[in-house]
N, C-alpha and C positions, 0 to 999 in steps of 0.2 A: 477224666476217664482213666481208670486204672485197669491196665488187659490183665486179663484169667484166661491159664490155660483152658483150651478151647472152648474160652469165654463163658468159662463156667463158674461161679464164686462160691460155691460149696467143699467146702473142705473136702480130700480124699480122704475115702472107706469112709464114707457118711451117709446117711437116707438124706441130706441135703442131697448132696449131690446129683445122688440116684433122682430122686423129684425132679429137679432142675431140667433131667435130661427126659423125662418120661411125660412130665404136662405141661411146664415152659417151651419146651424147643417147637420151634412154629416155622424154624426159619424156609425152611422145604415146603410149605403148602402153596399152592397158586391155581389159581382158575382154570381150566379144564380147554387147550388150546388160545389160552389167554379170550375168549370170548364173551363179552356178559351182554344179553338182550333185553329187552324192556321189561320182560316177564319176571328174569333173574338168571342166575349162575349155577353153572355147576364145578362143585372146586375139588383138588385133588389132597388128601390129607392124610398125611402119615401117622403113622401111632410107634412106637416105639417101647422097648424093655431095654433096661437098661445094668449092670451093677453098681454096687457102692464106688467103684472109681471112676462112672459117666460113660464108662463104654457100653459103647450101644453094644446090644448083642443079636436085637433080630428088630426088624423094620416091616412094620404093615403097611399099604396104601388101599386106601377107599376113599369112593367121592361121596359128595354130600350136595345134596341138590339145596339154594336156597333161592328163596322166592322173594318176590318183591312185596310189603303190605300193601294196604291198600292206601294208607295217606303215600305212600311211595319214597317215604323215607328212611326207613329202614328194613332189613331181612329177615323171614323167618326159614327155618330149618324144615323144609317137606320132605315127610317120609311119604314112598308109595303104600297104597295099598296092599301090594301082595309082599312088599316085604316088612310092610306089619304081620299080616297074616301067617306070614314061615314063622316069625316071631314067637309068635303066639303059640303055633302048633308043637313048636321044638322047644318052647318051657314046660309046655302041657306034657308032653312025652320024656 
């Protein structure tokens, strides 16, 4: 293992970089009171902008409900109904 500054291996003032920090970085997500029930989880997930030298510059959180299939081995991503529906209404408009 060879450390990068904050563990970043994209050269400065690069759209490497910038990537690196804006759809790589995961390190901040976690489950939502650390709880997951039979049904599934709800997890806590950062979004991030970033510039070409990695600095974050503004930080979003939102959750993201996932569900359990039905063989029960892996998750799928449920969105609610009414927030499809806002969805929907505010591309229409």
């Amino acid at each position: 293992d060879i450390p990068f500054i904050d563990e970043n291996d994209g050269p400065f003032g690069s759209i490497s970089r910038q990537i690196n920090v804006e759809v790589s970085k995961k390190d901040e997500n976690h489950p939502l009171f650390g709880i997951e029930t039979r049904w599934g989880h709800i997890e806590v997930v950062y979004s991030y902008k970033s510039n070409k030298d990695g600095d974050i510059l503004s930080r979003k959180r939102k959750y993201q409900i996932w569900k359990k299939d039905k063989s029960g081995v892996g998750y799928t991503s449920y969105i609610p109904g009414i927030s499809m529906l806002l969805f929907v209404l505010s591309d229409f408009f």
